[in-house]
VOBA-1610 file (N, C-alpha, C; in pm, whole numbers, padded with zeros to 5 digits, always signed):
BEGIN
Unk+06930+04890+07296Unk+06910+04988+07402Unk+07036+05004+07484Unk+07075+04931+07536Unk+07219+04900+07596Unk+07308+04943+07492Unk+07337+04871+07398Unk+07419+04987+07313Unk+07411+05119+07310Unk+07286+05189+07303Unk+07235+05342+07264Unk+07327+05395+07410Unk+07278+05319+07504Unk+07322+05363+07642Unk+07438+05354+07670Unk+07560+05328+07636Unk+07643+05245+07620Unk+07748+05379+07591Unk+07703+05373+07451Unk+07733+05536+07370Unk+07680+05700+07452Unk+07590+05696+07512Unk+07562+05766+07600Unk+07708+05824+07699Unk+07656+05710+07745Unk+07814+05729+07865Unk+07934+05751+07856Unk+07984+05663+07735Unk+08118+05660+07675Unk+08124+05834+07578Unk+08026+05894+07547Unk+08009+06049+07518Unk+08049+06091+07606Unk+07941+06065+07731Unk+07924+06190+07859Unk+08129+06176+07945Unk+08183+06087+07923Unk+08305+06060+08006Unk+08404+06091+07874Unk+08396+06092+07788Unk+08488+06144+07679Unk+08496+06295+07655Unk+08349+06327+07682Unk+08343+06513+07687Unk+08406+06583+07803Unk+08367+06488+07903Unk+08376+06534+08051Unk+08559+06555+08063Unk+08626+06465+07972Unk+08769+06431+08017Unk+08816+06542+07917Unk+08766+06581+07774Unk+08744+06667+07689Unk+08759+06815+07716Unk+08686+06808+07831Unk+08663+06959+07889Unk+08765+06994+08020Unk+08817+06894+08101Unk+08889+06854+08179Unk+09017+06901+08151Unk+09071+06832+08018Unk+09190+06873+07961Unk+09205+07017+07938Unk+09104+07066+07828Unk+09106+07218+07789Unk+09123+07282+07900Unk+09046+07270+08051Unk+09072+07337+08103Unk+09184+07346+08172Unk+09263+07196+08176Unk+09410+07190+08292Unk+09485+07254+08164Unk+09514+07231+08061Unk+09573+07336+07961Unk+09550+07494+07945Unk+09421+07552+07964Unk+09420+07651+07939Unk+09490+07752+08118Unk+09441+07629+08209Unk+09513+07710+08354Unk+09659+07652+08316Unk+09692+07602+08286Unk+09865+07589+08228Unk+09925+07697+08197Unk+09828+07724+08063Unk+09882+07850+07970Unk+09909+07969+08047Unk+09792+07975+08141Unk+09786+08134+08245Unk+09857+08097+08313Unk+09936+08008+08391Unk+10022+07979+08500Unk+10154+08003+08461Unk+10205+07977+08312Unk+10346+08010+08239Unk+10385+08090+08265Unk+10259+08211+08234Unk+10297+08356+08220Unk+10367+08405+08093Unk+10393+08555+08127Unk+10454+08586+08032Unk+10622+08690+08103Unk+10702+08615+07974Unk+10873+08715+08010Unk+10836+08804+08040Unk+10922+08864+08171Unk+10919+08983+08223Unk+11052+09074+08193Unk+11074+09168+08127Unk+11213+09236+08053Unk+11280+09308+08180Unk+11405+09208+08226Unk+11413+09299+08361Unk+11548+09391+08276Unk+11556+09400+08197Unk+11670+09467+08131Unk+11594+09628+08148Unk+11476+09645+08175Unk+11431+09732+08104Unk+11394+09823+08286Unk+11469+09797+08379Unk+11495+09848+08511Unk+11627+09946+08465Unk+11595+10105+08520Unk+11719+10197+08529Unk+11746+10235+08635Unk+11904+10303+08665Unk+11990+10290+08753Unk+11880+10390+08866Unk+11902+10403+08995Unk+11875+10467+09085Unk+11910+10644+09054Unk+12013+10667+08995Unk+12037+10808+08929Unk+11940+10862+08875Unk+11899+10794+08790Unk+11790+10817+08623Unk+11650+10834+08690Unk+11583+10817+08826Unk+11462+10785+08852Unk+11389+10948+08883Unk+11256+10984+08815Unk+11222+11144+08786Unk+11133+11151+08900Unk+11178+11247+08953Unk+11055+11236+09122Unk+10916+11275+09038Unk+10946+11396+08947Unk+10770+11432+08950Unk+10671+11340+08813Unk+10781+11199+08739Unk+10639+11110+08690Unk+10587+11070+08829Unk+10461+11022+08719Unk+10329+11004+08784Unk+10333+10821+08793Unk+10403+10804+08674Unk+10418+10660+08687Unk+10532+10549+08767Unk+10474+10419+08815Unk+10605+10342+08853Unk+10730+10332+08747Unk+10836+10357+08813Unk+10958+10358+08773Unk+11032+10264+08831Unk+11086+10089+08744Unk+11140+09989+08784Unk+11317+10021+08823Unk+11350+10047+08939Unk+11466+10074+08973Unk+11582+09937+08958Unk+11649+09939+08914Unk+11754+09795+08955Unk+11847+09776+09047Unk+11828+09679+09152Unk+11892+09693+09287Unk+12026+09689+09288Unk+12103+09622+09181Unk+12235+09590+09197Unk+12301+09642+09077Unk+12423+09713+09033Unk+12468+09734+08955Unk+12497+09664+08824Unk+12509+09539+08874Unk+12562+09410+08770Unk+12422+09296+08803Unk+12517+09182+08798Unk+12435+09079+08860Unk+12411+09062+09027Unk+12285+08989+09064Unk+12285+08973+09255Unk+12386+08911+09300Unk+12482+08930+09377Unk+12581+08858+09423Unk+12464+08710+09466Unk+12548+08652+09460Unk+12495+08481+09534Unk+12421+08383+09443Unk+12361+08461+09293Unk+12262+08421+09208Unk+12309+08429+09072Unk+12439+08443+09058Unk+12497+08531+08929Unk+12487+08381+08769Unk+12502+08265+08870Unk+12450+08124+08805Unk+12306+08116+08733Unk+12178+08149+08809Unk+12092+08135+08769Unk+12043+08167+08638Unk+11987+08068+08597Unk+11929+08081+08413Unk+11782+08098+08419Unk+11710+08070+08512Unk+11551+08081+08501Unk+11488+08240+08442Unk+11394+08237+08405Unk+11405+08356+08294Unk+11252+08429+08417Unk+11246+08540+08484Unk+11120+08604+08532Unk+11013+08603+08434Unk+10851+08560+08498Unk+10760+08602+08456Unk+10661+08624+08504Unk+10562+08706+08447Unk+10470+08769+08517Unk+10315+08676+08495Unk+10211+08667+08580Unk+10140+08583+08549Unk+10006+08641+08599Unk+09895+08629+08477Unk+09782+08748+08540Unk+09675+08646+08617Unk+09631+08628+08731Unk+09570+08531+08784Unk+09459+08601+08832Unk+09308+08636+08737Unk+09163+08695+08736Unk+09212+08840+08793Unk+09313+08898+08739Unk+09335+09023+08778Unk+09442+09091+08875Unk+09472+08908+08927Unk+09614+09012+09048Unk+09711+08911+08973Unk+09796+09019+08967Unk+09951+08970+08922Unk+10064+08959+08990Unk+10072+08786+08920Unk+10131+08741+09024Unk+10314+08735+08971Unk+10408+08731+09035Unk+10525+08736+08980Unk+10607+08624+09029Unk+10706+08543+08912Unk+10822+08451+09001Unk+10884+08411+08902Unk+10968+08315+08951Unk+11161+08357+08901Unk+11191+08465+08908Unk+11200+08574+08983Unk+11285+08661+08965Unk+11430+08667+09016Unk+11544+08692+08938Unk+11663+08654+08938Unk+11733+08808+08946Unk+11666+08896+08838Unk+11737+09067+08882Unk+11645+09094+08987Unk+11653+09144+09116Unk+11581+09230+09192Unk+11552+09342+09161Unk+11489+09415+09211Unk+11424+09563+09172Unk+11350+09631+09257Unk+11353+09786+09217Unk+11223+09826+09319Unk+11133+09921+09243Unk+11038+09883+09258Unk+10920+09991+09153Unk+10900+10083+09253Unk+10913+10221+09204Unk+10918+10363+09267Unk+10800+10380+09260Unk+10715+10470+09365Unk+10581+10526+09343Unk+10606+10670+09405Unk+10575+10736+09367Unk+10586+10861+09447Unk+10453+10945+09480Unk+10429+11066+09566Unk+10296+11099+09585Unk+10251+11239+09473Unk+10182+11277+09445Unk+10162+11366+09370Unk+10289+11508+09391Unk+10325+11554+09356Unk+10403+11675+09320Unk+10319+11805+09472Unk+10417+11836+09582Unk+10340+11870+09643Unk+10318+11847+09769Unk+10276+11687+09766Unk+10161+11592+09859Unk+10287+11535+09934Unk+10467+11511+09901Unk+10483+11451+09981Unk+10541+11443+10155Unk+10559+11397+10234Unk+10633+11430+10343Unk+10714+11392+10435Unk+10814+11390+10296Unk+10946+11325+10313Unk+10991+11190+10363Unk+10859+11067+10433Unk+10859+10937+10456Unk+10851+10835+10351Unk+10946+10750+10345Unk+10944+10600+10237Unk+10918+10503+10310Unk+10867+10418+10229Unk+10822+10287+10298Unk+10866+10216+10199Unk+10971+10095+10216Unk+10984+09988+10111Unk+10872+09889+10147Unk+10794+09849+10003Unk+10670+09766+10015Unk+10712+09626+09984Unk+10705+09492+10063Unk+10757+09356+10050Unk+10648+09288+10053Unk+10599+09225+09913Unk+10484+09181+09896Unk+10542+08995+09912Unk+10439+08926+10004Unk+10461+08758+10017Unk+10390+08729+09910Unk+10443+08586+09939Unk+10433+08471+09841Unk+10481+08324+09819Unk+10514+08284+10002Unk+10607+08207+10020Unk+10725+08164+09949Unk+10823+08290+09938Unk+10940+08238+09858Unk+10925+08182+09713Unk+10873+08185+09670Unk+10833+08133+09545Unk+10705+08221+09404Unk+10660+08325+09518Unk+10589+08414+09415Unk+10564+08569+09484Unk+10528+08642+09416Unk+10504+08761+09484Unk+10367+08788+09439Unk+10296+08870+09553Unk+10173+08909+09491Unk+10162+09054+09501Unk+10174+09107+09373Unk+10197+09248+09282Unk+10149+09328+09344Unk+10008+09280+09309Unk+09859+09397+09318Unk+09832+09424+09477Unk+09779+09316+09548Unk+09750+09321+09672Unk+09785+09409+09801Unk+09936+09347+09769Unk+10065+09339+09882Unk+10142+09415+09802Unk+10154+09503+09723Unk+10224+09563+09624Unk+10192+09703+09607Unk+10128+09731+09496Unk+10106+09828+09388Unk+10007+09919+09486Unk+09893+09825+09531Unk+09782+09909+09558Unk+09860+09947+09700Unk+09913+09872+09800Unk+09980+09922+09896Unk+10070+10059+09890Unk+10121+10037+09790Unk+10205+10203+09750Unk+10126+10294+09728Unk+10014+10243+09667Unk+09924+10418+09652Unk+09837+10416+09758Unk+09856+10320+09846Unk+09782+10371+09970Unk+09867+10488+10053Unk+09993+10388+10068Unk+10077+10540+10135Unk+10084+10654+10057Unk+10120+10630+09900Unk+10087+10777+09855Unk+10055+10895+09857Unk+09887+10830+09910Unk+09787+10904+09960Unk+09789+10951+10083Unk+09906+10899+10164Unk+09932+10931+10286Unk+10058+11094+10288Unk+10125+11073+10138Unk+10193+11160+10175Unk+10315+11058+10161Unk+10347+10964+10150Unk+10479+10854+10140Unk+10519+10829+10051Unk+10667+10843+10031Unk+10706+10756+09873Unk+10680+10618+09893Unk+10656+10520+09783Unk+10654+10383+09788Unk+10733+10315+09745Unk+10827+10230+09756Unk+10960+10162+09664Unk+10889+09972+09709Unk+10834+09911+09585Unk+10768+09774+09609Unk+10898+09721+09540Unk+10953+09619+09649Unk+11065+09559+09622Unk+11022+09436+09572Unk+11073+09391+09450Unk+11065+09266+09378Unk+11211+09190+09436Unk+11203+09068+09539Unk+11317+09014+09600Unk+11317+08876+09528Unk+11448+08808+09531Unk+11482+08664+09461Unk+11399+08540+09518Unk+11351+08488+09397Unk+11261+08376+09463Unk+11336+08243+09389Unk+11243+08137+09495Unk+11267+07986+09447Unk+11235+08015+09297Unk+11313+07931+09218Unk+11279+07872+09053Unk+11148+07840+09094Unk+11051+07830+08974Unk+10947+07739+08999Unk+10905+07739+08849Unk+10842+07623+08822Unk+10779+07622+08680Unk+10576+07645+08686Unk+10582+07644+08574Unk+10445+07647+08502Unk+10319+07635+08623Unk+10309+07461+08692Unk+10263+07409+08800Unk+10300+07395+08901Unk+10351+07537+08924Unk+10340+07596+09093Unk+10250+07619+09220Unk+10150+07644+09135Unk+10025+07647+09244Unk+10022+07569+09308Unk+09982+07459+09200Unk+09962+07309+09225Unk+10071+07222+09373Unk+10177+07261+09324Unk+10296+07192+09423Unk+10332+07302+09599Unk+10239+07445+09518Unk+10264+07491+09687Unk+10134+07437+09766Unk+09995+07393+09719Unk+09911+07359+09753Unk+09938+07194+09834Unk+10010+07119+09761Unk+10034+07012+09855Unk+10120+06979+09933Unk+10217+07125+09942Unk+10287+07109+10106Unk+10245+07250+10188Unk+10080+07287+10152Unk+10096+07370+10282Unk+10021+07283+10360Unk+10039+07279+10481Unk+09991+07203+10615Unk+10070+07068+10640Unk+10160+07024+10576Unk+10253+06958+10593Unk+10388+07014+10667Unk+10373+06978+10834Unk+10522+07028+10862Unk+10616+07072+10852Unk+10684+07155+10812Unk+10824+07191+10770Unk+10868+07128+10641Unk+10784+07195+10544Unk+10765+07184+10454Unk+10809+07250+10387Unk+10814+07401+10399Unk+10841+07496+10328Unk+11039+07526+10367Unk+11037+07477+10498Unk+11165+07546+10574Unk+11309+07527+10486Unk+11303+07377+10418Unk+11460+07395+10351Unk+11432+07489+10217Unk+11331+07541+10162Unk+11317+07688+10069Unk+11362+07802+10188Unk+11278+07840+10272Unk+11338+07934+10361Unk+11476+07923+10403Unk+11548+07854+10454Unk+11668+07866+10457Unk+11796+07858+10344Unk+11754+07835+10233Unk+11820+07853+10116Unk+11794+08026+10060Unk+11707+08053+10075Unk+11655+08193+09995Unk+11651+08290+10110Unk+11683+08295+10231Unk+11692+08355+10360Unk+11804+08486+10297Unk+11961+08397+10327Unk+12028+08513+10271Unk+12051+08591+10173Unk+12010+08517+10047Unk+11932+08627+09986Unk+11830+08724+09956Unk+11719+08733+10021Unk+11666+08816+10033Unk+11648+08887+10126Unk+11749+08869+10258Unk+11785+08973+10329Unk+11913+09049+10265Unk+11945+09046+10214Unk+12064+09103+10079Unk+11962+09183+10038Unk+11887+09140+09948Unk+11761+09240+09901Unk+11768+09311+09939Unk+11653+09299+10097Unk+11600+09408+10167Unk+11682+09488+10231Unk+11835+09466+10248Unk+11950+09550+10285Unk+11921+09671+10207Unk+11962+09582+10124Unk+12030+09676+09944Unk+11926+09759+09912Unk+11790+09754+09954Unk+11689+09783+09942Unk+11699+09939+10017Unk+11678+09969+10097Unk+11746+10046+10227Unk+11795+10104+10193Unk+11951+10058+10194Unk+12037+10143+10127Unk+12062+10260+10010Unk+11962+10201+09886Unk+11923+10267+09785Unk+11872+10423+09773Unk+11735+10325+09885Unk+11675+10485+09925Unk+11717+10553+10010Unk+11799+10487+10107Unk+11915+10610+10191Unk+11996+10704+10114Unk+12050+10614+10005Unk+12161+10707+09950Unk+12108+10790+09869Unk+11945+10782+09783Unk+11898+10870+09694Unk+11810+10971+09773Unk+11773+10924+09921Unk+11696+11016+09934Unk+11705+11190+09981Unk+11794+11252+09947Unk+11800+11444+09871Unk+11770+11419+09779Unk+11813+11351+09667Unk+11723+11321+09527Unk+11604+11307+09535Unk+11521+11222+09586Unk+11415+11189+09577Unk+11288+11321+09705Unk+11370+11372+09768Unk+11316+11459+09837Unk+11247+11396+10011Unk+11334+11269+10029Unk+11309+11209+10151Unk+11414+11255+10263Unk+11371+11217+10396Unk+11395+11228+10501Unk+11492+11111+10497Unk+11621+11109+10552Unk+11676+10973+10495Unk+11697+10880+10666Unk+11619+10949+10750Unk+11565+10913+10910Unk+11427+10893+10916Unk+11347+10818+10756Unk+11219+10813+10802Unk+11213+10750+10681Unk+11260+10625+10693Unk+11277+10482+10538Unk+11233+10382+10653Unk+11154+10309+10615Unk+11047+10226+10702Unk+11016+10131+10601Unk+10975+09984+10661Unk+10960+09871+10559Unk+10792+09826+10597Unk+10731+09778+10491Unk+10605+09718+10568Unk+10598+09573+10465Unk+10600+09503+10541Unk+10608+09327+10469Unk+10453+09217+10509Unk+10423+09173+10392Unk+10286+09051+10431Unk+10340+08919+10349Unk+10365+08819+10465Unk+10382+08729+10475Unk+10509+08691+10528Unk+10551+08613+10376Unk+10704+08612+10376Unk+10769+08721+10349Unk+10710+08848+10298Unk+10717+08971+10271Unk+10810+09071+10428Unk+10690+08989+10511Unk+10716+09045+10646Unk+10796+08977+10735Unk+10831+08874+10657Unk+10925+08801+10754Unk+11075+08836+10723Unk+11087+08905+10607Unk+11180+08983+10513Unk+11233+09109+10614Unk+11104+09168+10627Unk+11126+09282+10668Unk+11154+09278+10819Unk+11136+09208+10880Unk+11167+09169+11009Unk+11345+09168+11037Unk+11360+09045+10920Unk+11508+09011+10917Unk+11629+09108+10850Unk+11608+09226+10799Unk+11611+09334+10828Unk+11638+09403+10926Unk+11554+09426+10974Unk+11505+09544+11119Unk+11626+09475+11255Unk+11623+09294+11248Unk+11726+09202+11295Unk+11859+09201+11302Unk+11887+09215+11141Unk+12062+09202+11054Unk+12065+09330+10985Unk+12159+09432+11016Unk+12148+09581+10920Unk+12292+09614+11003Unk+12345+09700+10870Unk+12429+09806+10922Unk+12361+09945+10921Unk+12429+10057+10958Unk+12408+10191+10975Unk+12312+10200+10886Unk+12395+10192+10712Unk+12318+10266+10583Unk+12196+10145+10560Unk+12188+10026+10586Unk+12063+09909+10585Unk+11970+09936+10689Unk+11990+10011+10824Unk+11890+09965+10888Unk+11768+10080+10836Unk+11645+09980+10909Unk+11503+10063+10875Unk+11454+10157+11017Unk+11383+10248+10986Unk+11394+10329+11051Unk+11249+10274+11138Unk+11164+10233+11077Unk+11061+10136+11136Unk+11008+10073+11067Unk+10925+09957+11110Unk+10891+09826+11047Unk+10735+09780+11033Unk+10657+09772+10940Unk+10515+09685+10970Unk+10539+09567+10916Unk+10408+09487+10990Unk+10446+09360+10956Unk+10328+09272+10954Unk+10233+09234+10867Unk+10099+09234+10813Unk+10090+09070+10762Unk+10033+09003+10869Unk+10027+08844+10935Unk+10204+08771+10837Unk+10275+08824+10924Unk+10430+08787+10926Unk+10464+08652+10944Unk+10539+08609+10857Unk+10646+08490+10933Unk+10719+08496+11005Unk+10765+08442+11121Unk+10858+08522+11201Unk+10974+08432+11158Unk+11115+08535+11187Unk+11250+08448+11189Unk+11270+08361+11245Unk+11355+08244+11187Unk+11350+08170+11304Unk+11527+08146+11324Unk+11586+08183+11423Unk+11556+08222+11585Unk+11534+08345+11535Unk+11435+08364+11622Unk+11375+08522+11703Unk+11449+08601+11807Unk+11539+08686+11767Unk+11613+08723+11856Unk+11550+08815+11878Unk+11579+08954+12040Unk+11518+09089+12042Unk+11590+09178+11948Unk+11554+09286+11869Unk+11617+09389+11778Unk+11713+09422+11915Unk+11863+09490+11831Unk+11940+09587+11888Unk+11914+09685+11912Unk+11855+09729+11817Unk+11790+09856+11771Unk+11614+09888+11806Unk+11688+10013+11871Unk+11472+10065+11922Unk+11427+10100+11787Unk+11377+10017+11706Unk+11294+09976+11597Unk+11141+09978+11600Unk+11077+10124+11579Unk+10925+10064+11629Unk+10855+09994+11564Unk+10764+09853+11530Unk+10719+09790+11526Unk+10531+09811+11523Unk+10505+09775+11414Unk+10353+09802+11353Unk+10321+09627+11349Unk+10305+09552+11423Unk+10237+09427+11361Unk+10098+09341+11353Unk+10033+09324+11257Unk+09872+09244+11254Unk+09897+09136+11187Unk+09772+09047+11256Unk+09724+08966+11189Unk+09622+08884+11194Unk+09576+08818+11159Unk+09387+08781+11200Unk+09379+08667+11258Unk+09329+08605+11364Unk+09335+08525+11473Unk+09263+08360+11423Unk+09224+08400+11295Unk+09177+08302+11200Unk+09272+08240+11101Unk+09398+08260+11091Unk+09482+08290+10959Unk+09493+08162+11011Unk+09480+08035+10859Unk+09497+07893+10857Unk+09653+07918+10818Unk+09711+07962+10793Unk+09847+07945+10749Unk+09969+07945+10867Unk+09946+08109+10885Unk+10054+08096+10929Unk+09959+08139+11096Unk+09987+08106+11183Unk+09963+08093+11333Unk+09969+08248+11373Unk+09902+08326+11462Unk+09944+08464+11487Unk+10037+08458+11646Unk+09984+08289+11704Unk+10025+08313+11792Unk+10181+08264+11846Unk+10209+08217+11679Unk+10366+08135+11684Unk+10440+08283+11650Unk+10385+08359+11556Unk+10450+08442+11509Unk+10397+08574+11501Unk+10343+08676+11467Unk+10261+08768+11541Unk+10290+08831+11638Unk+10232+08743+11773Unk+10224+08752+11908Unk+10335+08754+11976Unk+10421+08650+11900Unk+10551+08608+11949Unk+10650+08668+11943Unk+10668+08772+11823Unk+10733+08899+11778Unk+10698+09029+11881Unk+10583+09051+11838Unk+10539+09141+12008Unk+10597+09174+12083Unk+10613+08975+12151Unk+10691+08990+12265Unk+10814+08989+12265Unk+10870+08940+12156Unk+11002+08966+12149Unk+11038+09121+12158Unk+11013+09181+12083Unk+11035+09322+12051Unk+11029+09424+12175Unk+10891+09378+12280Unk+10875+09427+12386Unk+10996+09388+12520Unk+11019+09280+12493Unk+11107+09242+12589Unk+11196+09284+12618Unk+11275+09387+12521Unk+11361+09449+12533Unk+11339+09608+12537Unk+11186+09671+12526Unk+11195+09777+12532Unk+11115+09857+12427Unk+11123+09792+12301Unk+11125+09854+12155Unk+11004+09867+12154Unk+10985+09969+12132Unk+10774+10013+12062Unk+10701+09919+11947Unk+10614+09850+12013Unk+10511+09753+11918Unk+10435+09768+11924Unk+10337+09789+11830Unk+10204+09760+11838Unk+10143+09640+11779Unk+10053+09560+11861Unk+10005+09447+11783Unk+09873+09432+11788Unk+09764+09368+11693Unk+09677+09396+11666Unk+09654+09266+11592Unk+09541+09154+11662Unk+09497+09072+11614Unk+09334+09049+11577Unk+09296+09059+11481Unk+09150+09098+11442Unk+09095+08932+11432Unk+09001+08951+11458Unk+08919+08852+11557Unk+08884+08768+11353Unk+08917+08824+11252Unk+08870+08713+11127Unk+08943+08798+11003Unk+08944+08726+10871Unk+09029+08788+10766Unk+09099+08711+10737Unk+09121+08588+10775Unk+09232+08478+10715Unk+09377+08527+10691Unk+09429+08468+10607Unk+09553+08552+10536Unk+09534+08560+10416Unk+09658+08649+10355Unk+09680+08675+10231Unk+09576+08752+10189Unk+09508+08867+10274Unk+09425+08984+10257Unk+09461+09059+10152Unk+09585+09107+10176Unk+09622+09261+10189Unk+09553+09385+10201Unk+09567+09422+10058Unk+09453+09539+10030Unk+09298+09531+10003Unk+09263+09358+09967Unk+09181+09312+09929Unk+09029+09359+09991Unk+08926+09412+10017Unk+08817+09416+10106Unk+08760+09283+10104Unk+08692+09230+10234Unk+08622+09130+10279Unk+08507+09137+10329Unk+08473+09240+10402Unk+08380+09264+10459Unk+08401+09205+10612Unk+08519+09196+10641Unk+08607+09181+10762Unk+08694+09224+10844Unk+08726+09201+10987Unk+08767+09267+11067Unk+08899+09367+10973Unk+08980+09215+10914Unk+09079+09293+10858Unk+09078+09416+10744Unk+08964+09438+10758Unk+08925+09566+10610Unk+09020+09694+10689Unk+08957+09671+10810Unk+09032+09814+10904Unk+09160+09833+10926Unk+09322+09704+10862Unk+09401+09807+10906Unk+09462+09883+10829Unk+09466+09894+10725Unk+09500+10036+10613Unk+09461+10163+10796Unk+09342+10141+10779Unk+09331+10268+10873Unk+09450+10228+11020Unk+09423+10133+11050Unk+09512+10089+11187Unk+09624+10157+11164Unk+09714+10119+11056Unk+09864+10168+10975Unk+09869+10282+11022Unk+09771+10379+10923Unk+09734+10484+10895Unk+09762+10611+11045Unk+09709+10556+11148Unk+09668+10597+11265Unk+09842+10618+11360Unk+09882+10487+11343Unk+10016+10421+11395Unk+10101+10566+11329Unk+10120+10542+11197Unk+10228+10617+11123Unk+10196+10756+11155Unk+10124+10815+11169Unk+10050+10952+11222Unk+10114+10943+11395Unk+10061+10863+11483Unk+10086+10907+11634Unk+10304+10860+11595Unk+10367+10777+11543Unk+10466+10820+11506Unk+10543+10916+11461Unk+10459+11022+11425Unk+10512+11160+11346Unk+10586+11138+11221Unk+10539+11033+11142Unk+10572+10990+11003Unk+10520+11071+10914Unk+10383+11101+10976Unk+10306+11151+10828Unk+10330+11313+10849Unk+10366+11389+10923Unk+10442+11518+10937Unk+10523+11576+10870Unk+10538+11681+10798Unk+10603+11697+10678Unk+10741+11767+10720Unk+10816+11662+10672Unk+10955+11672+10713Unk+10982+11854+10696Unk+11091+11897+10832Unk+11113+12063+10806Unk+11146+12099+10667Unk+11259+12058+10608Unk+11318+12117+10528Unk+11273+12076+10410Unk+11116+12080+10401Unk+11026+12020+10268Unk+10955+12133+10258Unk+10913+12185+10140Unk+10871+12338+10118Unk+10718+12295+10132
//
């Protein structure tokens, strides 16, 4: 009997470890991902206003200055439907444009977070561009340089979030480069936009997360042809130091008063006031639940509403107004 039982157990803990494995292997396999062909990004010249489809722009002529070393190869990784992206070593910007018609003459570069180490596509991305779309906005979703990371990434950002300054020597290594990015970013669509049929006084950034802490540092550090013409900033990291903009920069910022991550009232709130302190138009908007890392996502939460919040902002701005010299 003890034997029979014996075998019992030594089954039930052999299957159990059985099934254990398959599964830390099979979330392996999905975590690898798959090569992403950044060869297959064309010049800013080549990009057709009236497809319908994203068009992967390439930010730099050659290689990114500062990264020209790096060997890690980009890949894309489908995680139950949102795709997630990292290593990326060429930067880029996927073009969206609004129907043939529909647009009015405003861009928004889209900076999807991911704490330095991943981007999230769909969320903070893709669906964000055809939200403005629909507004009448071109969309340019900037793919910016991230930390290397391998296979079991999740895993290793999971056991330093809530650990102190944890993340900060990644942020300050990957800082100046991806404010390089989001320069170069700028710039792009400054210099294409008669091509593209934009207002080249109405290129505006909207960033979630580290996305927005991007876009912040930006709006911060710019020359003439880099700076943004205005900024959202959708539960942001803030810079650290927080200086006031030079520049009357108006300022769109949320974030949900629940968010375990990142604090609204270290950073958020704190931006606000920075921004206000000197003058510059902010709006801030902290919704009473929604956690982070929303985006576009519905919850059935406060944060479902600011697509419309945006929406409202960019309108009493005279963004969504169709530039004069647009037929």
């Amino acid at each position: 009997m003890r034997t029979r039982r014996g075998r019992i157990v030594l089954w039930t803990v052999g299957g159990t470890f059985v099934l254990a494995a398959a599964a830390t292997f099979h979330l392996w396999r999905k975590l690898r991902g798959v090569p992403v062909d950044s060869e297959a990004a064309i010049d800013p010249a080549s990009v057709a206003l009236a497809s319908d489809a994203p068009q992967v722009i390439r930010l730099y002529p050659g290689a990114a200055p500062g990264s020209e070393s790096w060997t890690q190869k980009e890949v894309m990784v489908d995680l139950d439907g949102e795709q997630i992206v990292r290593n990326v070593v060429e930067p880029s910007l996927i073009a969206c444009f609004p129907p043939a018609g529909k647009g009015n003459g405003t861009a928004m570069i889209v900076c999807p977070g991911g704490g330095f180490s991943k981007l999230t596509m769909n969320r903070e991305g893709i669906a964000v561009a055809k939200h403005l779309n629909s507004l009448g906005a071109a969309a340019f979703v900037l793919k910016y340089r991230l930390d290397e990371t391998n296979a079991p990434f999740l895993e290793g950002m999971m056991r330093r979030i809530g650990v102190q300054g944890a993340f900060q020597p990644d942020i300050e290594r990957m800082t100046p480069l991806i404010l390089a990015d989001g320069q170069q970013a700028v710039r792009i669509v400054r210099l294409h936009a008669a091509q593209w049929e934009l207002n080249p006084d109405r290129i505006g950034m909207i960033g979630f997360s580290a996305g927005g802490y991007l876009a912040l540092n930006v709006a911060l550090h710019h020359d003439a042809e880099s700076a943004p013409d205005f900024i959202a900033a959708v539960y942001p990291l803030a810079p650290r130091p927080l200086t006031p903009p030079t520049a009357r920069i108006p300022l769109f910022v949320l974030a949900a008063a629940d968010d375990p991550l990142v604090s609204p009232t270290e950073n958020a709130v704190r931006i606000d006031d920075v921004w206000r302190s000197v003058g510059a138009p902010s709006e801030l908007h902290v919704m009473t639940g929604g956690g982070h890392g929303f985006g576009m996502r519905k919850q059935n939460k406060p944060t479902d509403a600011w697509p419309d919040l945006l929406h409202r902002w960019l309108g009493a701005q005279g963004y969504l107004e169709k530039a004069k010299y647009m037929r």
